[in-house]
Jmol script that loads the backbone (N, CA, C; Angstrom):
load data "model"
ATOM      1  N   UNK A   1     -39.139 274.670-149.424  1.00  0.00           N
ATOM      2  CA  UNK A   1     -40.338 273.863-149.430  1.00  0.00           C
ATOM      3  C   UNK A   1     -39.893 272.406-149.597  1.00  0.00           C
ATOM      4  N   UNK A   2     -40.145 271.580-148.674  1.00  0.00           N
ATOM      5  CA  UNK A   2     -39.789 269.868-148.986  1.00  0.00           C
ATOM      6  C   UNK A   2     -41.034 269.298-149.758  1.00  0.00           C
ATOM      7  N   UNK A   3     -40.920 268.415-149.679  1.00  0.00           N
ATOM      8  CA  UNK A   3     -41.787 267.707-150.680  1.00  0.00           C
ATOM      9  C   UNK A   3     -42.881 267.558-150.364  1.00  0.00           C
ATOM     10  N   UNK A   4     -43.313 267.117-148.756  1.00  0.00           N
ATOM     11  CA  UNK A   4     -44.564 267.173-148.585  1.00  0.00           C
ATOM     12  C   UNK A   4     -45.289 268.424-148.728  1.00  0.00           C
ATOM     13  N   UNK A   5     -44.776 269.583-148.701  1.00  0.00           N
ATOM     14  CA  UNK A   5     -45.255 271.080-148.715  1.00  0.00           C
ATOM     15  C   UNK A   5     -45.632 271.238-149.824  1.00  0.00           C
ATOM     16  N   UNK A   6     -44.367 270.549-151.131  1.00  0.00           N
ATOM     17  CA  UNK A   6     -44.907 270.729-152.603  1.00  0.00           C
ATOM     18  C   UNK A   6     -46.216 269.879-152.981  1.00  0.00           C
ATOM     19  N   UNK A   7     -46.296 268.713-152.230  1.00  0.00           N
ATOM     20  CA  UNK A   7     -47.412 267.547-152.252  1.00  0.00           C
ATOM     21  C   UNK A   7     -48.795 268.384-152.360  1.00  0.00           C
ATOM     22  N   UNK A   8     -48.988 268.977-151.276  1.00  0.00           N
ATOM     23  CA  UNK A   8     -50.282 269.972-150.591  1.00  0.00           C
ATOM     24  C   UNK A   8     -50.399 270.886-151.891  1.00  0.00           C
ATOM     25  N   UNK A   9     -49.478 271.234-151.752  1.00  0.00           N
ATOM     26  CA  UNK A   9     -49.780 272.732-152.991  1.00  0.00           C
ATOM     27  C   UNK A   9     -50.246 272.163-154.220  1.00  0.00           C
ATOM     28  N   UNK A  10     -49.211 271.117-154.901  1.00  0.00           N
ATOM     29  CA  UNK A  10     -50.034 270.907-155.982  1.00  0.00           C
ATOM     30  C   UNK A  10     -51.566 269.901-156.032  1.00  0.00           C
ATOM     31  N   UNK A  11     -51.950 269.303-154.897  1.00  0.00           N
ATOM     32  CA  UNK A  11     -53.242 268.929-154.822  1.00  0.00           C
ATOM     33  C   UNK A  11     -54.220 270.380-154.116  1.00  0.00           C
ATOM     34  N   UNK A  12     -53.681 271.440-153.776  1.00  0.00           N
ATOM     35  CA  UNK A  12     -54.367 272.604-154.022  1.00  0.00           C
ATOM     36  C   UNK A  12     -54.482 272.601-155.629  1.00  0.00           C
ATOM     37  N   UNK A  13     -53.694 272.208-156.592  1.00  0.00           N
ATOM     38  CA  UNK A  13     -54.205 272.961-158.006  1.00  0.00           C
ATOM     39  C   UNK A  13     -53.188 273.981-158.229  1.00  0.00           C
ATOM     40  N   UNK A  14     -51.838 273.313-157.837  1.00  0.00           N
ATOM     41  CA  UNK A  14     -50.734 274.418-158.524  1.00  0.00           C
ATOM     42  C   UNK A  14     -50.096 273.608-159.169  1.00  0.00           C
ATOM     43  N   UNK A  15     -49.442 274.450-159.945  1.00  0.00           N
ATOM     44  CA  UNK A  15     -48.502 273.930-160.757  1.00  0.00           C
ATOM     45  C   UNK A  15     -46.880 274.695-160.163  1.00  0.00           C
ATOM     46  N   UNK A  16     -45.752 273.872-159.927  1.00  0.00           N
ATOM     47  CA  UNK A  16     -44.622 274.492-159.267  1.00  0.00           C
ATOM     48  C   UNK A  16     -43.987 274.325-160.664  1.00  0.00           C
ATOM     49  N   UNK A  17     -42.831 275.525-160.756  1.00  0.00           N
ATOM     50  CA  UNK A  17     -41.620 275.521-161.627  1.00  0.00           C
ATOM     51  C   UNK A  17     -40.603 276.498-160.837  1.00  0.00           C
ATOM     52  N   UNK A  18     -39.691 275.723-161.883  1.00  0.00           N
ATOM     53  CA  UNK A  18     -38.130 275.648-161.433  1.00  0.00           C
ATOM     54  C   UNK A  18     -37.185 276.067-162.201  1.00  0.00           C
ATOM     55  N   UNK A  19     -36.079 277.401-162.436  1.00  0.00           N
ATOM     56  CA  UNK A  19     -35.280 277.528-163.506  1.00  0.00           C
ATOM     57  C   UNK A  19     -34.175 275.904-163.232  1.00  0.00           C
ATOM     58  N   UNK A  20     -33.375 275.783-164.325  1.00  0.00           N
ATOM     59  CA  UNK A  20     -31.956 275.218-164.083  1.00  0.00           C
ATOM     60  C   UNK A  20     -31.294 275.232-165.420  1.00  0.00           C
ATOM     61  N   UNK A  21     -29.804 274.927-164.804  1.00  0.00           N
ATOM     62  CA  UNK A  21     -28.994 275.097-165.833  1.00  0.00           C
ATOM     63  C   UNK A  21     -28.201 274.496-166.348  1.00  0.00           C
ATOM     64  N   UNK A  22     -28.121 272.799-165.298  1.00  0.00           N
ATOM     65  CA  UNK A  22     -27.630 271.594-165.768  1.00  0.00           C
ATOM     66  C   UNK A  22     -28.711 270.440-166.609  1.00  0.00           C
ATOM     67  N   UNK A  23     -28.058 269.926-167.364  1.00  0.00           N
ATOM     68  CA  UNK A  23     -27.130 269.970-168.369  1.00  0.00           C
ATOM     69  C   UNK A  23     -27.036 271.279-169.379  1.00  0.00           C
ATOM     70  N   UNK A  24     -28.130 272.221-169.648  1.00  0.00           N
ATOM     71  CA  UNK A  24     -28.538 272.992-170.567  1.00  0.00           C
ATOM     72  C   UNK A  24     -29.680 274.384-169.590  1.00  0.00           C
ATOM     73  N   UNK A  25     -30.055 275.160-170.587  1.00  0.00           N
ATOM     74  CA  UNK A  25     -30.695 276.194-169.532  1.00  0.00           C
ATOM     75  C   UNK A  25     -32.062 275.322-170.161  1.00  0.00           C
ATOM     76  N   UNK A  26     -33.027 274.918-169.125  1.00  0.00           N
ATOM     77  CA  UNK A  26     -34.327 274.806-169.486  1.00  0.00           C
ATOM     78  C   UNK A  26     -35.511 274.783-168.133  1.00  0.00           C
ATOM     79  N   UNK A  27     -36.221 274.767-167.659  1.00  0.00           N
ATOM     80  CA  UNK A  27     -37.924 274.993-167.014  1.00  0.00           C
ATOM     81  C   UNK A  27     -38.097 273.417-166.327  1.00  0.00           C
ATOM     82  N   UNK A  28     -37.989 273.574-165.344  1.00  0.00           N
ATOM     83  CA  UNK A  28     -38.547 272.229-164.992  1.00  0.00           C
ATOM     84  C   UNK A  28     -39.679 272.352-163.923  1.00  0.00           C
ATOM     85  N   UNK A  29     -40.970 271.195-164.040  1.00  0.00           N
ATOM     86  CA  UNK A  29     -42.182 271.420-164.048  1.00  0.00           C
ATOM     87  C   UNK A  29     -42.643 270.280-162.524  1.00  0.00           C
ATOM     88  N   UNK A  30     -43.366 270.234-161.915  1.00  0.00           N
ATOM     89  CA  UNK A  30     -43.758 269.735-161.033  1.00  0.00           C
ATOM     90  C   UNK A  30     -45.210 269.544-160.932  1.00  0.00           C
ATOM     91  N   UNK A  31     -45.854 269.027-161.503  1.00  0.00           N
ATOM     92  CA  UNK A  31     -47.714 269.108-161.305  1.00  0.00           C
ATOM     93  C   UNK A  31     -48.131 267.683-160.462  1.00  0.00           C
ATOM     94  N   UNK A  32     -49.612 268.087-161.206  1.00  0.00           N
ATOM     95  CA  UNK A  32     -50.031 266.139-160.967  1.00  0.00           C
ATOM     96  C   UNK A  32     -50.058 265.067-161.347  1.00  0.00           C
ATOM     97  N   UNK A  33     -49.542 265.421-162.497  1.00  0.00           N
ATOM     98  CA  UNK A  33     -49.090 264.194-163.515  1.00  0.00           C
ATOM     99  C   UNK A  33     -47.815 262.857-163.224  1.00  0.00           C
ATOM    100  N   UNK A  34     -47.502 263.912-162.270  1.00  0.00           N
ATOM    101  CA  UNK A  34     -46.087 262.669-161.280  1.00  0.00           C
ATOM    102  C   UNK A  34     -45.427 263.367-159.876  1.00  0.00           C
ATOM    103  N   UNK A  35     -44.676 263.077-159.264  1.00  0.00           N
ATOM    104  CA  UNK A  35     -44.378 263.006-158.183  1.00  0.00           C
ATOM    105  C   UNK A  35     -42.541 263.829-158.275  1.00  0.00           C
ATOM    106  N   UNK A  36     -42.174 263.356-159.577  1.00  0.00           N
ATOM    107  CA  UNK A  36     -40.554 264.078-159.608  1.00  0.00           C
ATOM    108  C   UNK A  36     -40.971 265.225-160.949  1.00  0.00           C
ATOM    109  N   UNK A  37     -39.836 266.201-160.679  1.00  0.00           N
ATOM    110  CA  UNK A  37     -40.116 266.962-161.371  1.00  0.00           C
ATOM    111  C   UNK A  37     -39.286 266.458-162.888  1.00  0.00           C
ATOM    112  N   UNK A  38     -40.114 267.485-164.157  1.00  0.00           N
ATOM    113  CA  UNK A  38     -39.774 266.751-165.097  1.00  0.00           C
ATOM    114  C   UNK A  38     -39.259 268.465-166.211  1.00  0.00           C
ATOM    115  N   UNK A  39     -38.774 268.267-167.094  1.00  0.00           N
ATOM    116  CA  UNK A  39     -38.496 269.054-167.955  1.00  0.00           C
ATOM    117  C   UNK A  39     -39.397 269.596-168.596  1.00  0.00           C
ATOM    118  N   UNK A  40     -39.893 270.802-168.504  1.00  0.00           N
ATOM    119  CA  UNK A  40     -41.081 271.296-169.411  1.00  0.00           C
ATOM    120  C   UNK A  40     -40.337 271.591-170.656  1.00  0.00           C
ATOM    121  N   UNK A  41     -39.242 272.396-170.668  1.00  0.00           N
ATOM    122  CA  UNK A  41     -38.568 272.880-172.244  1.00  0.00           C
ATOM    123  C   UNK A  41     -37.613 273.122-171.876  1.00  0.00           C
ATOM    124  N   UNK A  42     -36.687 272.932-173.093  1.00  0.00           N
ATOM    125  CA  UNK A  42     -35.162 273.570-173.129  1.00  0.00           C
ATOM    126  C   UNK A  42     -35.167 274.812-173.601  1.00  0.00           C
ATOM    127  N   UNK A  43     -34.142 275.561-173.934  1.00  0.00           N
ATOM    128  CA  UNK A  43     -33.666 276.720-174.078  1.00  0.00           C
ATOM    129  C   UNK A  43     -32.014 276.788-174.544  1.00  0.00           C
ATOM    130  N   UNK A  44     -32.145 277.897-176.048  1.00  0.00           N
ATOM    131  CA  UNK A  44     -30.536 277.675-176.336  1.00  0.00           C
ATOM    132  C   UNK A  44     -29.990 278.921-175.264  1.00  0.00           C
ATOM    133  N   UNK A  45     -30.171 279.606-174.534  1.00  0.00           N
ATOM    134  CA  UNK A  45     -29.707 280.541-173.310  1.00  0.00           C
ATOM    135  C   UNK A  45     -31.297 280.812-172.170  1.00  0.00           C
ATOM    136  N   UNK A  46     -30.205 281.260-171.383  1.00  0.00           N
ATOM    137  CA  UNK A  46     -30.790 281.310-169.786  1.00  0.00           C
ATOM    138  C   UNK A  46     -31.484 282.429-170.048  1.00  0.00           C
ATOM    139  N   UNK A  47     -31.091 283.888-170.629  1.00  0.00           N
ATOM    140  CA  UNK A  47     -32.398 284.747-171.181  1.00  0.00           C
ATOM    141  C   UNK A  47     -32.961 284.342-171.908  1.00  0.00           C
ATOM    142  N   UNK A  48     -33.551 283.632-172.608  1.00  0.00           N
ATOM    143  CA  UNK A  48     -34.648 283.030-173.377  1.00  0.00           C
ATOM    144  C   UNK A  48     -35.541 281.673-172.672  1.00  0.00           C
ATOM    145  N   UNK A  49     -34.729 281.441-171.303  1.00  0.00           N
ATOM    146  CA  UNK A  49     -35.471 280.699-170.535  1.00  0.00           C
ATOM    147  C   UNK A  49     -36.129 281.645-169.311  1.00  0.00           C
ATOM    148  N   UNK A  50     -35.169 282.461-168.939  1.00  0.00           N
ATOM    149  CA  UNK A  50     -36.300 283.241-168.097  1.00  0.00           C
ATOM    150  C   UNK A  50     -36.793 284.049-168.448  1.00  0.00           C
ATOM    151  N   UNK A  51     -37.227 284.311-169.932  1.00  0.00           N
ATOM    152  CA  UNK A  51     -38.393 285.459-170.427  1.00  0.00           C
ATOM    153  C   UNK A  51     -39.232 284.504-170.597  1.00  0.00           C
ATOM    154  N   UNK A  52     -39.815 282.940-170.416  1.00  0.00           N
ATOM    155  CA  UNK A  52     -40.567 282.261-171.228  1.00  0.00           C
ATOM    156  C   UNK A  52     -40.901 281.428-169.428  1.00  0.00           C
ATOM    157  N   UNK A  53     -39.953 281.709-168.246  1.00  0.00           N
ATOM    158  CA  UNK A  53     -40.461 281.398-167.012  1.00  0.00           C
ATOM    159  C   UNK A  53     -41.409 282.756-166.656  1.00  0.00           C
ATOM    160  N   UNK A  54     -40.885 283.428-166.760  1.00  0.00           N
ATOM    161  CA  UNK A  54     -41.840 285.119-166.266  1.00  0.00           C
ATOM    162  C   UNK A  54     -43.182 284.929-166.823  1.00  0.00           C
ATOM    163  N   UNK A  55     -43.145 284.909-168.336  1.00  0.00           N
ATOM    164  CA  UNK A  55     -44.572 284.453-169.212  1.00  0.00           C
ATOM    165  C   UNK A  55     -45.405 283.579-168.290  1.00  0.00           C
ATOM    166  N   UNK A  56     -44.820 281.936-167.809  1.00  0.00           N
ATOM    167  CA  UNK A  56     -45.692 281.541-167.179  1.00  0.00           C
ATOM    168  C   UNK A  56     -46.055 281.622-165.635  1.00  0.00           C
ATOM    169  N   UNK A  57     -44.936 282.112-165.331  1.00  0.00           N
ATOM    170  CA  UNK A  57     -45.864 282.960-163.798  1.00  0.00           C
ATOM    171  C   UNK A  57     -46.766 283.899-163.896  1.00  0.00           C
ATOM    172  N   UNK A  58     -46.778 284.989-164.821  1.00  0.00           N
ATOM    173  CA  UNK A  58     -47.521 285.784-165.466  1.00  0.00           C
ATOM    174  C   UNK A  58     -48.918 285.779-165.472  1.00  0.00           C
ATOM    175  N   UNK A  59     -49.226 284.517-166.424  1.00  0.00           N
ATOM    176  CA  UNK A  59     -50.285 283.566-167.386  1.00  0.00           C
ATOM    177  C   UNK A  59     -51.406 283.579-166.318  1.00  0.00           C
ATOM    178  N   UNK A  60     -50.696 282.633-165.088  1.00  0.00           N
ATOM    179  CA  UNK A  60     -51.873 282.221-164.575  1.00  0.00           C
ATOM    180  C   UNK A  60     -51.200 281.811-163.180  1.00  0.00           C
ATOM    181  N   UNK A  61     -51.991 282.423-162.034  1.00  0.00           N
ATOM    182  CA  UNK A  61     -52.375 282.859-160.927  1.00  0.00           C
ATOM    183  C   UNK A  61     -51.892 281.142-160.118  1.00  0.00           C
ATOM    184  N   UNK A  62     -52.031 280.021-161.193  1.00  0.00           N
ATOM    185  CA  UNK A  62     -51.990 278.606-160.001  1.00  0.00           C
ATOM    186  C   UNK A  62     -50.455 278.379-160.333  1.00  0.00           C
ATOM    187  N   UNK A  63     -49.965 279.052-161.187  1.00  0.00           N
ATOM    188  CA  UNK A  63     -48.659 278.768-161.274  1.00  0.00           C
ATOM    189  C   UNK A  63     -47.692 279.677-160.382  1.00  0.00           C
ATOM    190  N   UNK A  64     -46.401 278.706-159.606  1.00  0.00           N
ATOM    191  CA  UNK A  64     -45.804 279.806-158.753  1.00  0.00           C
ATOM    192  C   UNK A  64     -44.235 279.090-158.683  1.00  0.00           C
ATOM    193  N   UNK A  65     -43.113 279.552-158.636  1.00  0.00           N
ATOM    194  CA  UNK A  65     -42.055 279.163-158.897  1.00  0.00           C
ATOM    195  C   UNK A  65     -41.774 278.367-156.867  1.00  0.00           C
ATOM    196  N   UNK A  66     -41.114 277.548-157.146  1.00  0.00           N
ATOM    197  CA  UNK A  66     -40.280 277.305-155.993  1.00  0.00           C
ATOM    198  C   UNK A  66     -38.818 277.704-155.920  1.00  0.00           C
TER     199      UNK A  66
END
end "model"
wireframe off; spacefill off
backbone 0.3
color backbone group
């Protein structure tokens, strides 16, 4: 998905997330609040970041990973 694709989606009313693992394991977030994506939370390991990414795909239906 390039950016204009992510553009559309989140003025549909999504919210995009992202695992990563540089510098640290943490969630990074993409809404409407800005244009680059930003750090939702850290994590002291990558299983405790993707049991807490699953949760929010889970949650709610406007959220969807890229």
């Amino acid at each position: 998905m390039n950016t204009t694709d992510q553009q559309k989606v989140i003025r549909a009313g999504f919210i995009l997330v992202r695992p990563d693992d540089q510098p640290s394991p943490r969630i990074k977030v993409k809404d409407g609040n800005g244009c680059e994506w930003r750090t939702l939370k850290k994590f002291d390991t990558k299983a405790a970041r993707d049991r807490e990414l699953k949760n929010l795909l889970t949650a709610s239906d406007l959220v969807i990973q890229d």
